[in-house]
C-alpha positions in Angstrom: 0.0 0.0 0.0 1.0 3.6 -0.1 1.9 5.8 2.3 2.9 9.2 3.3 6.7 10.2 2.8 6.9 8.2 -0.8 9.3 9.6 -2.6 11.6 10.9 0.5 15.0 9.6 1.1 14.9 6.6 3.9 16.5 9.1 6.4 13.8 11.7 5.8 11.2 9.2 6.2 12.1 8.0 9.8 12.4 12.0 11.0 9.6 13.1 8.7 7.7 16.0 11.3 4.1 14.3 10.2 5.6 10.9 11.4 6.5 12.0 14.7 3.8 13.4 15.7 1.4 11.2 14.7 3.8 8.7 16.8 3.3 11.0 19.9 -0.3 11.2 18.8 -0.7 7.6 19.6 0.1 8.2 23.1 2.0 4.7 23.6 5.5 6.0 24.0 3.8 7.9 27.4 4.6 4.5 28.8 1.3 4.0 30.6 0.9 -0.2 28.9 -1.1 -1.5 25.9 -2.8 -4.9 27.0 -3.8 -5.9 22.9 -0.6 -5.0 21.9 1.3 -7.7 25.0 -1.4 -10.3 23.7 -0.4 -9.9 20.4 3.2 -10.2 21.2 2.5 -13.0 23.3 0.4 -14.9 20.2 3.7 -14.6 18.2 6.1 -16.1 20.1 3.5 -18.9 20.6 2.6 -19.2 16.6 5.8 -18.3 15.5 7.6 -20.6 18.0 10.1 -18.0 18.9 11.4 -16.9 22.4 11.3 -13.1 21.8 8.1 -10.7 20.1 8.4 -7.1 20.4 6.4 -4.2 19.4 8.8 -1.4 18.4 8.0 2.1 18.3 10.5 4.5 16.0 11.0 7.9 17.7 13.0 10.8 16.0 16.2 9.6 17.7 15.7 6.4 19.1 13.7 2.8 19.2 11.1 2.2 21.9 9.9 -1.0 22.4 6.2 -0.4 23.9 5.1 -4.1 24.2 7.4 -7.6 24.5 7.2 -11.3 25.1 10.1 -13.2 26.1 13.4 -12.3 27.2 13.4 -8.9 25.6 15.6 -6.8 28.4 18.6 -5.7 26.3 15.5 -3.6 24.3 13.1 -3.3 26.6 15.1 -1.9 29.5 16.2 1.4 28.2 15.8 3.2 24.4 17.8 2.1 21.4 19.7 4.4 19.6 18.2 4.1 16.0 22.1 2.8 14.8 21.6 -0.2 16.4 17.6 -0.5 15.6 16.8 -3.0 12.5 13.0 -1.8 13.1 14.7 1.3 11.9 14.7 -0.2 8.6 11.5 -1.1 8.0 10.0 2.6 9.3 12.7 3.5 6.4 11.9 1.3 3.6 7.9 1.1 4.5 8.7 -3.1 3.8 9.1 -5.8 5.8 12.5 -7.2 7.0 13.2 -11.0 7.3 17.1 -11.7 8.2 17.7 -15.6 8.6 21.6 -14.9 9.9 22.0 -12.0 11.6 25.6 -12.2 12.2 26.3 -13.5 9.0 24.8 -10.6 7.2 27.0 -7.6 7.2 25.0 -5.0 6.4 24.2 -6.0 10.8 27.6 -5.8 11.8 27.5 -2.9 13.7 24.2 -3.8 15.6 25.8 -5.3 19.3 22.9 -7.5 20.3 23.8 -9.1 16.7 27.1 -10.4 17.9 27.3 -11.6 21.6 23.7 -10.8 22.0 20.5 -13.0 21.7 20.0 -11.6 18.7 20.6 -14.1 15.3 17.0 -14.1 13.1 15.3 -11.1 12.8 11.6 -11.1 10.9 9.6 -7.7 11.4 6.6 -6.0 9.5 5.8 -2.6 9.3 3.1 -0.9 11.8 0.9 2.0 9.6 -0.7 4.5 11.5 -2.1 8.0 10.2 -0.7 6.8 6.8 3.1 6.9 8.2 4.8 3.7 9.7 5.6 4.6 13.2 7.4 1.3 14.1 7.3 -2.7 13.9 6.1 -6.3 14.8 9.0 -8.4 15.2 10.5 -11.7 16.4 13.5 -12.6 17.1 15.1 -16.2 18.0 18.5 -17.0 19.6 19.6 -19.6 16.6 19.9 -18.7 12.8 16.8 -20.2 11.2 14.9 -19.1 8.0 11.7 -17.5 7.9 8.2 -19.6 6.4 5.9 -18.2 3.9 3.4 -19.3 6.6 5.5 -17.5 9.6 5.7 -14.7 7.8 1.5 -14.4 7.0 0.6 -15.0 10.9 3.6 -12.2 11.6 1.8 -10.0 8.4 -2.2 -10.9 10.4 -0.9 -10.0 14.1 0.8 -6.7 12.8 -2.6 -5.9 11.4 -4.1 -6.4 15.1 -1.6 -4.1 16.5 -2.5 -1.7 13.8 -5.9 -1.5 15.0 -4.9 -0.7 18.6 -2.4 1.9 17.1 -5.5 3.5 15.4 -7.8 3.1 18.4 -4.8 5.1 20.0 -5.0 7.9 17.7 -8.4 8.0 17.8 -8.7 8.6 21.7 -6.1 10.9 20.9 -7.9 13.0 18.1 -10.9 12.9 20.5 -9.0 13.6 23.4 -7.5 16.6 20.8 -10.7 17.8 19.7 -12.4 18.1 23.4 -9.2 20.1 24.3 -9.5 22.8 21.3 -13.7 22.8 21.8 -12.5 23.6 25.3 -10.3 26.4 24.2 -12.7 27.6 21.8 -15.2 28.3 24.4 -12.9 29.8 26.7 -12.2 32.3 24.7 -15.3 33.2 23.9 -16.4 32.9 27.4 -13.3 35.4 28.0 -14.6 37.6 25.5 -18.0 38.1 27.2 -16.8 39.8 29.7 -17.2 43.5 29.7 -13.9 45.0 29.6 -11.7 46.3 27.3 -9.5 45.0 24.1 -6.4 44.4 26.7 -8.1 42.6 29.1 -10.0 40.7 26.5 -6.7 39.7 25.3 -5.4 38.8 28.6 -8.5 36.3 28.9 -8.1 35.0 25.7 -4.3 34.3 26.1 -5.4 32.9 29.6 -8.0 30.5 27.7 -5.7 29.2 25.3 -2.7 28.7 27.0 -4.6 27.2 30.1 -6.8 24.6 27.4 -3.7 23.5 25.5 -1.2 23.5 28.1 1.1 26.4 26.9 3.0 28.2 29.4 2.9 31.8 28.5 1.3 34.3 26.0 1.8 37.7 24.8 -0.5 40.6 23.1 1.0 42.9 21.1 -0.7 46.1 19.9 0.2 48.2 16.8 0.3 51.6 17.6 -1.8 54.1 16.2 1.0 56.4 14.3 1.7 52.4 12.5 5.7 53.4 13.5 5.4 50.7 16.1 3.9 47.9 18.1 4.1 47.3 21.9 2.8 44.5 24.3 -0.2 45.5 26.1 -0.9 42.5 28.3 0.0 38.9 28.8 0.0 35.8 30.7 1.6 33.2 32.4 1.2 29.4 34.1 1.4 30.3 38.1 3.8 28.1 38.2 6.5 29.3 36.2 8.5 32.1 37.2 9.1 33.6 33.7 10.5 37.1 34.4 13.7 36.7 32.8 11.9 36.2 29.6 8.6 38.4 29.9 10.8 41.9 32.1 8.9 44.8 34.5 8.2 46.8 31.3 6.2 46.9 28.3 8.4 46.4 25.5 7.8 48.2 21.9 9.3 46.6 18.6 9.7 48.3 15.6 8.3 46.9 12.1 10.6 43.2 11.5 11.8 43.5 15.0 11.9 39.7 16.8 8.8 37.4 16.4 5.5 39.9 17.0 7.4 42.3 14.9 8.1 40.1 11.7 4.7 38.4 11.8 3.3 42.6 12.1 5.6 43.1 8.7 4.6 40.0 6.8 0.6 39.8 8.1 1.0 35.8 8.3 1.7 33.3 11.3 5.1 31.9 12.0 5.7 29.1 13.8 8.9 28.3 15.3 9.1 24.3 16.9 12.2 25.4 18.9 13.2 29.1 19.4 16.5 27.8 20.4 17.1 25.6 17.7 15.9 28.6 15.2 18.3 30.0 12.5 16.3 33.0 12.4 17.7 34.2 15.4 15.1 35.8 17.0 16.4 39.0 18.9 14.8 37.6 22.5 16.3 33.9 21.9 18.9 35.1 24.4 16.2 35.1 27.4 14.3 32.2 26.4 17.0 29.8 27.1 17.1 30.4 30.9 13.4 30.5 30.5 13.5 26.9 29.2 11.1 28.0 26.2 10.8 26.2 22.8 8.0 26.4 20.5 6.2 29.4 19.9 3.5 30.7 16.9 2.9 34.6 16.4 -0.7 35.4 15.4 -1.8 38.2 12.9 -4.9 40.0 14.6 -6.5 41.7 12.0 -9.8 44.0 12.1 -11.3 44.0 8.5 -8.2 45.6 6.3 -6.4 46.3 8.8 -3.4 45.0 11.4 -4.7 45.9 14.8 -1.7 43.3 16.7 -0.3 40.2 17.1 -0.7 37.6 19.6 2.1 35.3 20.9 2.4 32.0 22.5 5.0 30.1 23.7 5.7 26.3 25.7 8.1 24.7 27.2 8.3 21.9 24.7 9.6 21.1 21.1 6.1 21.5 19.3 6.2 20.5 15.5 3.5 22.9 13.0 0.2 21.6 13.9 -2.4 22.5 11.2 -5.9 21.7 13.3 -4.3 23.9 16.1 -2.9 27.0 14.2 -6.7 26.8 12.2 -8.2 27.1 16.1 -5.6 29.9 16.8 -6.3 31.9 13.5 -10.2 31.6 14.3 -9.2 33.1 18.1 -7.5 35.4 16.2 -10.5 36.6 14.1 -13.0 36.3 17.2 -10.0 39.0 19.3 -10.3 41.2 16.1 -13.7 41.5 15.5 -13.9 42.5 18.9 -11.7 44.6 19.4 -13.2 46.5 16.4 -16.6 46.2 18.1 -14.9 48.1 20.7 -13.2 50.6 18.8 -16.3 51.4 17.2 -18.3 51.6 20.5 -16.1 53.4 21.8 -16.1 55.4 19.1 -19.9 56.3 18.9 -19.3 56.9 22.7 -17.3 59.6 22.2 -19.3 61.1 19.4 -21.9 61.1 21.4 -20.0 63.1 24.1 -18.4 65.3 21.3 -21.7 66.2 20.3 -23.4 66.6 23.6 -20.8 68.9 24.3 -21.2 70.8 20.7 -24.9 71.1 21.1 -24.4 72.4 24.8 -21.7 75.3 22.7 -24.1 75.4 20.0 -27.9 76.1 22.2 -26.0 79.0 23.7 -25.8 81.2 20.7 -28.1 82.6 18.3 -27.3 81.5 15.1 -29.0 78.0 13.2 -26.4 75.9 12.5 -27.5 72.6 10.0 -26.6 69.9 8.0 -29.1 68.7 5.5 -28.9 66.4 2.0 -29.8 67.4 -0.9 -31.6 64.8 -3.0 -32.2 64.0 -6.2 -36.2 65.6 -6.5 -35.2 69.1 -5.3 -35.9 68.4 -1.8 -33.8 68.5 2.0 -33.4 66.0 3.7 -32.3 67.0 7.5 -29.7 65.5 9.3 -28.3 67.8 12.4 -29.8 71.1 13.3 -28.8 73.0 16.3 -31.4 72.8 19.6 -31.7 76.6 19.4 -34.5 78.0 16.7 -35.8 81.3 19.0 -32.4 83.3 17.1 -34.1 83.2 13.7 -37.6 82.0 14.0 -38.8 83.6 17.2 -40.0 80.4 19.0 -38.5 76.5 19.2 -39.4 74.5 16.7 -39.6 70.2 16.4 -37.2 68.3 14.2 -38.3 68.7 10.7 -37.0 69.3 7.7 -35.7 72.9 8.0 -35.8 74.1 4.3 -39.3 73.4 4.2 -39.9 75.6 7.5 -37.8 78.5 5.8 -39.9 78.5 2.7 -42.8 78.7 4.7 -42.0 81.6 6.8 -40.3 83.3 4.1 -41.1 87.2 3.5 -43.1 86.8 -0.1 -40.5 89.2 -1.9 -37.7 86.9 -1.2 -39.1 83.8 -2.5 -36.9 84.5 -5.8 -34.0 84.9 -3.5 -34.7 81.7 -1.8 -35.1 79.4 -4.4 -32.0 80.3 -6.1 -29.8 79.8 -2.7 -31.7 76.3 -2.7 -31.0 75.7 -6.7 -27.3 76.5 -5.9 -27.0 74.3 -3.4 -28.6 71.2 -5.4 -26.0 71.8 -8.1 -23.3 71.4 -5.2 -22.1 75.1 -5.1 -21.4 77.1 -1.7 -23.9 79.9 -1.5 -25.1 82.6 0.7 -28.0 85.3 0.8 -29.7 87.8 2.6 -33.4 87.6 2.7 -36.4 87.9 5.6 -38.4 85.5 7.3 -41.6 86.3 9.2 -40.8 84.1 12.3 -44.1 82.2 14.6 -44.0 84.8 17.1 -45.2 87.6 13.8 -41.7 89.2 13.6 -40.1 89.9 10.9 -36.5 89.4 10.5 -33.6 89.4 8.2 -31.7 86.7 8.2 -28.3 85.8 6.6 -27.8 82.0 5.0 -24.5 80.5 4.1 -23.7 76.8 3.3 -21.1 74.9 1.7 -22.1 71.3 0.2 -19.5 68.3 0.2 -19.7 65.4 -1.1 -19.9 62.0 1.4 -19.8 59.1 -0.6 -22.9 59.5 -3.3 -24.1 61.5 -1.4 -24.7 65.5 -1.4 -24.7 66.6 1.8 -25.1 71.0 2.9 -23.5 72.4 5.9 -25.1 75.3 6.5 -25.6 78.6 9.0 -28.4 81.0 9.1 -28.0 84.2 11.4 -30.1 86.9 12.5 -28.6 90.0 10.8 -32.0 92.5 11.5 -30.1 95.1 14.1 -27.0 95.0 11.3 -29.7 95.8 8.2 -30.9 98.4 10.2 -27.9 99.7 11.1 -26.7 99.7 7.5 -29.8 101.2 6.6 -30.0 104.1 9.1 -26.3 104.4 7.9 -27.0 104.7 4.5 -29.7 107.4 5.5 -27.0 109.0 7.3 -24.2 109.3 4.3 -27.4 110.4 2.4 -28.3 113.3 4.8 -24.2 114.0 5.2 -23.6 114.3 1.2 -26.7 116.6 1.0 -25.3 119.0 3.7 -21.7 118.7 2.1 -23.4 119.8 -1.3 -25.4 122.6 0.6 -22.1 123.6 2.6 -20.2 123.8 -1.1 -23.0 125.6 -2.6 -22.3 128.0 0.6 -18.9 128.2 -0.1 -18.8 128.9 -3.3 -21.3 131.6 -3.1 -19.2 133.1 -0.2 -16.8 132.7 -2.2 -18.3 134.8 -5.2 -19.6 137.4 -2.6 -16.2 137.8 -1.6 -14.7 137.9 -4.9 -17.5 140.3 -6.0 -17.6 142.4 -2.9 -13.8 142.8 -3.2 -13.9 143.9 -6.7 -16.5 146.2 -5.6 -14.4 147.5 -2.5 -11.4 147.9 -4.7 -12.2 151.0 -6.8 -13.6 153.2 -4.2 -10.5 152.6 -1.8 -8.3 153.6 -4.9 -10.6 156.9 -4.8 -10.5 157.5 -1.2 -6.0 157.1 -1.5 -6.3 159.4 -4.9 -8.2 162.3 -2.9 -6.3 161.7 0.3 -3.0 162.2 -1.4 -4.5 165.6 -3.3 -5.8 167.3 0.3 -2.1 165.9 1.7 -0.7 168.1 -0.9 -2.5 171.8 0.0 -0.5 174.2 1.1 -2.8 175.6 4.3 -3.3 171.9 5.5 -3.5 172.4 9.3 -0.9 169.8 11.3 -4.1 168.1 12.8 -5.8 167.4 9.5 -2.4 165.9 7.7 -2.3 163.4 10.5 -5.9 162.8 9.6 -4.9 162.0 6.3 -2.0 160.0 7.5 -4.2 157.6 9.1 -7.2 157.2 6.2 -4.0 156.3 3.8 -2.3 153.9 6.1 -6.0 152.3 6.8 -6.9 152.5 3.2 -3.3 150.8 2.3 -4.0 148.2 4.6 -7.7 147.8 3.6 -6.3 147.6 -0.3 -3.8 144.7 0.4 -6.6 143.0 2.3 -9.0 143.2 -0.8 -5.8 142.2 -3.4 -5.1 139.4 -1.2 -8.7 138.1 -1.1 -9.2 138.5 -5.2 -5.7 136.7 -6.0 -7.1 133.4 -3.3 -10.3 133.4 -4.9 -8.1 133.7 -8.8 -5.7 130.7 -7.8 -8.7 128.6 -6.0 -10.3 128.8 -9.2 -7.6 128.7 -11.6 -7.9 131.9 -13.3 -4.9 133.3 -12.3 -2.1 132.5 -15.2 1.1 131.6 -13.9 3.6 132.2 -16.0 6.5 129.3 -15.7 10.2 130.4 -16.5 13.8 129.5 -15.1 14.4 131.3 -12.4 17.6 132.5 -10.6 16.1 131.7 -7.0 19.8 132.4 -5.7 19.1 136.3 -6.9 15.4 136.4 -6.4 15.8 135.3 -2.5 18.9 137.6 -1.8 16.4 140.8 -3.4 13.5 139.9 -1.1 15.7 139.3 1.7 17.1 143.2 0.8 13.9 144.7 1.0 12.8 143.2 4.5 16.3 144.1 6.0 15.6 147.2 7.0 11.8 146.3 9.1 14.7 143.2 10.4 16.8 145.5 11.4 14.3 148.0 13.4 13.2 145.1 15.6 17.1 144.0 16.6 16.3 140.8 14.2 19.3 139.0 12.4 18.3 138.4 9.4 20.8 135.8 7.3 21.0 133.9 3.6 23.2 130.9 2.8 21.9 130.1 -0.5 24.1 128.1 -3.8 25.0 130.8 -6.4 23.7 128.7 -9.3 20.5 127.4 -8.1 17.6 128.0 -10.6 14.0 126.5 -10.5 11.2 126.5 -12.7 8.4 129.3 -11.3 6.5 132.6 -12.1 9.0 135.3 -10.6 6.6 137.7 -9.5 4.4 134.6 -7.3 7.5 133.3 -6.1 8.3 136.7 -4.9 4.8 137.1 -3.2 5.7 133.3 -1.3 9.0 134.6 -0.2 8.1 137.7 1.1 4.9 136.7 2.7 7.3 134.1 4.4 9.9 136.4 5.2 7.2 138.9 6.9 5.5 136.5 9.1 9.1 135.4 10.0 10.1 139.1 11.3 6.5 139.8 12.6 6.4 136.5 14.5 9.8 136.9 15.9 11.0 138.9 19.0 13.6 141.9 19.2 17.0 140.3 19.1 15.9 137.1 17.4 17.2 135.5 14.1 15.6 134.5 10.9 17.5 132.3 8.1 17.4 131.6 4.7 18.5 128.1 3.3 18.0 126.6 0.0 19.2 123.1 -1.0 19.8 122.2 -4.4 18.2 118.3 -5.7 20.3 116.2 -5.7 21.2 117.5 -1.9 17.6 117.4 -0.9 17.0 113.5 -2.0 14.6 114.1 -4.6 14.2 114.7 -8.4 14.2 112.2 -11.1 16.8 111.0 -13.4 18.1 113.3 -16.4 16.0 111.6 -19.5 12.7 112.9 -17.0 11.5 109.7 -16.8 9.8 110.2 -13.0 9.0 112.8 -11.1 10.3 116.3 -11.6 13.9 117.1 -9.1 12.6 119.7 -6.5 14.4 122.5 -5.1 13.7 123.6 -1.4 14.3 126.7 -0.1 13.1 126.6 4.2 13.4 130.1 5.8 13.5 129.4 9.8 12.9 131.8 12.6 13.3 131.2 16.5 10.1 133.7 17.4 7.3 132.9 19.1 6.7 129.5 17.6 2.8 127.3 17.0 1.2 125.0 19.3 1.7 121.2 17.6 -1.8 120.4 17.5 -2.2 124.1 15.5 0.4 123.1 12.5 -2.9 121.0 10.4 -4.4 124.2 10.4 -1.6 126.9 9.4 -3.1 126.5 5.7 -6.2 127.5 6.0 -8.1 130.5 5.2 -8.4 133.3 7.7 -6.7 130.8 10.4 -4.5 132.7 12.7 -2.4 130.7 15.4 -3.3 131.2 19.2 0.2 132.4 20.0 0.0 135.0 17.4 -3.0 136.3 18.7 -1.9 136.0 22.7 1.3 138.5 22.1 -1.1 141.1 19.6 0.2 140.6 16.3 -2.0 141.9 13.9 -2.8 140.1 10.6 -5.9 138.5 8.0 -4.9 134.6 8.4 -4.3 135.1 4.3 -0.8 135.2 3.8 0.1 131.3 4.2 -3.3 130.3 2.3 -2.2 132.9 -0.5 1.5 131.2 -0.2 0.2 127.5 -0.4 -2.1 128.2 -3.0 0.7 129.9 -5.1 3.6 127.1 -4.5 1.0 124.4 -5.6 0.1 125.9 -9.1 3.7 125.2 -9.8 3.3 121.6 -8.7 5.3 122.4 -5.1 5.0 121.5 -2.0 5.2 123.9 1.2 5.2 122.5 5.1 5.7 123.8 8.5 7.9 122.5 11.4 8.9 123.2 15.1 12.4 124.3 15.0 14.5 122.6 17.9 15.6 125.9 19.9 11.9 127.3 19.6 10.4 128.9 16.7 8.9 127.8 13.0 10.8 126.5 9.8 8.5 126.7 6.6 9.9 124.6 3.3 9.4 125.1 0.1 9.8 122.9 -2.6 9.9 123.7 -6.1 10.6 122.2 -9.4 14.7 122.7 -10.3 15.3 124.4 -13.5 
């Protein structure tokens, strides 16, 4: 017949892993007697007239002889070694062996009991078990002799009797096998009931298995959740082994490939290792489980659907050969831990949604804007799926959990309907959207309300997050503003209207004013030029022509503002020498400098030249000049400066590509100086600064609007500063020529 291990070489038959351990399987090598098996010995040393029958058992490394009749010490007494075992042979060669002379045959020269030993004829058959043959039924007789065909068929019918007790053997043993792994299977399930977490479900289930099959320690190992590692998380071990050296007072972490749990995380498949110390692999915690006294051990893939969620280790403290039936039971433990540790994970999970969301809805109920979530389906229609606990914000009053679009179109303000459906129509075709329109709320108010939602896509679905807030107080606001810039730009247009007929009175009431002061001067001068004029009347005149002087400048100074305001005085652009035109006007006020005690000074280039109207540009420097005296005490100094462009860091290169290159000319006194806040206002028409007024200066407030006026229709620029030391310094800059 054929068995198992065909085609292997003889040596690989008699240590072929299935072989052995259906040889263990059988349970006979335990030692514990096999009554059939000594009555079928004892039948074939009575039918085969022999003195010795032996049933012989073929181990991995040795010969056990499990049942005998006769004088069978030198076997029976202690294990063969398998180089001294004919049995050997036939477990080998899956024949029978018939040797007439044993010590004539050489091929049994080595074998001591052949020599000085009992042993001289040797007939043995093979015993089948599991489809391997584990050993043989043999006789063997003192005195060479040859074998019968007839011998050799009761040997063939007795072996076939101790074949059947070999397979009731392994039959208690499969059931003996199959109540242990029922066993295991239900105590991990029964460890699994228990309300705990995936650790401790892992500790029972490690408990359960190793308790059921007899293993001595196990080991859970979780992957972490950044996937850069995996760590042991809980484990177990028989009470009565102390296995500290191997297990340590710490969790350990492995990374990826690291030792057992790590290479069966990187590979997702189980290993099992029969003897860790025999392993080549070398695993990096061999070194511990030799004083341990461990040997086999299988790592686990746990997986939850797609994913690696650990890996669970066991180890014993025996040689343990790959045991299909058993690593099937482990991989179905394996399955039952994943599953619920998903089961978990996802409880706990919803758990803490259902806290997150508590909590959100406790943030949300406390303010006044409608926050939702809705999906849009295919009709046109909303379908609802979160909406904050707070409706009073928008509506007026609480509302039940329906469908809020529909509510909205119901309360919404007929004149926004257009409004409405097009935010909706948006939102179907998966565009973000928002708009203003009003709702009339249950409590009769009517409110404006501001919508904004973004859609997403989850899946096939269309879903809307959305937020609606009461904006009324804001559209009133913006409204009552809008009536307010309204009301402001009609009293700025009525203020210009006012100021430009002010303006033209002015204008009109100076021209007017003009003609008859140049009368009352004419006639003056003629009565200042009679002979008889009495000494009182002449100073009479004096004063009418000093008033009337002072009245005409007044009334030239108002009509050339109101000419350059409106641009119809002509300004008549030249080069100027400014070095000239400054040191002339600063000639002509020497002499009122000089009556007060006033230094008055001039450091100006010799060539400097701008582009100006030489008669304005004389009116700007000697209105400066005479504030500059006027505003300055006896014994105090005024200075002239003028800086040429390329000093005074602006202009614009040759080719006049960029602005124009500026001249400025600052004339600085150290008088009686401005307030700061003042200097915004110097400009202005008719302004006057309080100082000047405090110490009695006369004057109109025209000069510096006349001057600014004048330096920006030739595209200048003219400021005022505190001077440190006290006193003003007013810049002018001009275009260089």
């Amino acid at each position: 017949m054929l068995f198992r291990g065909e085609g292997m070489s003889t040596d690989d038959r008699v240590q072929d892993r299935d072989r052995i351990r259906a040889l263990h399987a059988t349970g006979l090598l335990e030692g514990t007697g096999a009554p059939t098996l000594d009555r079928v010995t004892r039948l074939a040393v009575r039918w085969l007239s022999v003195p010795i029958a032996m049933v012989s058992l073929v181990d991995a490394d040795r010969q056990v002889v499990v049942s005998s009749a006769g004088p069978a010490g030198p076997w029976r007494e202690e294990p063969v070694p398998l180089s001294q075992s004919l049995c050997r042979h036939i477990v080998a060669t899956g024949a029978a062996l018939t040797v007439p002379d044993v010590p004539a045959d050489e091929r049994w020269n080595a074998v001591q009991t052949a020599g000085d030993g009992p042993l001289k004829a040797y007939a043995g058959m093979p015993l089948h078990g599991d489809g391997h043959v584990l050993g043989a039924l043999c006789v063997i007789d003192t005195t060479a002799r040859r074998w019968s065909a007839e011998q050799l068929a009761a040997l063939e019918d007795l072996a076939a009797v101790a074949e059947s007790e070999i397979a009731r053997g392994l039959c208690r043993a499969d059931s003996h096998r199959t109540a242990v792994l029922r066993a295991a299977q239900r105590a991990v399930i029964r460890a699994l009931a228990e309300d705990g977490g995936t650790e401790e479900a892992a500790a029972g289930v490690i408990a359960a298995i190793c308790g059921a099959l007899g293993w001595c320690y196990g080991e859970y190992w979780q992957v972490d959740d950044d996937q850069a590692s995996i760590t042991r998380v809980a484990s177990w071990s028989r009470p009565d082994r102390d296995l500290a050296v191997f297990t340590g007072l710490r969790p350990l972490t492995l990374a990826r490939g690291e030792d057992l749990p790590g290479r069966v995380w990187a590979g997702g498949e189980r290993i099992w290792t029969p003897d860790l110390q025999a392993d080549p692999r070398a695993f990096a915690r061999v070194r511990q489980a030799r004083p341990a006294e461990l040997h086999a051990a299988i790592g686990l893939p746990v997986h939850g659907g797609r994913r690696m969620l650990g890996v669970l280790t066991l180890f014993t403290d025996a040689v343990a050969e790959p045991d299909e039936e058993l690593a099937d039971l482990l991989d179905c433990v394996c399955a039952y831990l994943g599953r619920y540790a998903e089961r978990r994970r996802a409880d706990d999970l919803t758990r803490t949604l259902e806290v997150a969301r508590y909590r959100f809805d406790q943030v949300v109920a406390q303010i006044d804007d409608y926050i939702w979530t809705s999906e849009a389906l295919p009709d046109g229609r909303f379908r609802l799926l979160y909406r904050s606990p707070n409706t009073v914000g928008v509506l007026g009053s609480q509302l039940p959990d329906i469908d809020i679009v529909a509510v909205l179109t119901r309360y919404i303000h007929p004149d926004d309907r257009e409004a409405f459906e097009d935010f909706n129509s948006a939102l179907s075709a998966g565009r973000a959207v928002q708009a203003e329109y009003r709702l009339t709320g249950i409590d009769g108010v009517t409110r404006w309300v501001w919508s904004r939602a973004t859609p997403r896509r989850d899946g096939g679905r269309l879903l809307v997050d959305g937020i609606t807030t009461d904006i009324t107080e804001r559209r009133e606001l913006a409204d009552e503003r809008e009536r307010l810039l309204l009301r402001e730009r009609e009293q700025v247009r009525r203020l210009r209207e006012l100021d430009r007929l002010k303006d033209e009175l002015m204008a009109m009431v100076s021209h007017e004013l003009r003609s008859p002061i140049g009368v009352i001067r004419a006639y003056a001068e003629m009565l200042r030029e009679a002979p008889d004029l009495p000494e009182e009347h002449a100073a009479f005149l004096e004063v009418i022509d000093r008033k009337s002087e002072h009245l005409q400048r007044l009334v030239d100074d108002l009509l050339d503002l109101a000419r350059l305001e409106d641009g119809r005085m002509a300004v008549e652009v030249r080069t100027v020498w400014l070095t000239r035109l400054i040191h002339q006007a600063v000639e002509d006020h020497r002499a009122a400098a000089e009556a007060k005690g006033i230094a008055l000074t001039a450091e100006l280039p010799h060539y400097l030249h701008v582009r100006a109207d030489p008669v304005r540009l004389r009116q700007v420097m000697d209105n400066l000049l005479s504030n500059a005296i006027k505003y300055t005490p006896g014994g105090g100094a005024v200075a002239v400066t003028a800086v040429p462009p390329d000093d005074d860091g602006g202009g614009s290169p040759p080719d006049g590509g960029g602005p124009p290159r500026m001249a400025a000319v600052t004339v600085a006194d150290n008088g009686i100086g401005i307030p700061p806040e003042q200097y915004e206002h110097l400009f202005s028409r008719f302004f006057r600064a309080s100082s000047g007024r405090a110490a009695g200066i006369k004057g109109t407030g025209l000069g510096l609007a006349i001057t600014k006026a004048i330096v920006s229709a030739h595209g200048g620029t003219i400021t005022a500063a505190p001077r440190e030391g006290g006193g003003t310094a007013f810049t002018v800059r001009l275009p260089a020529g």
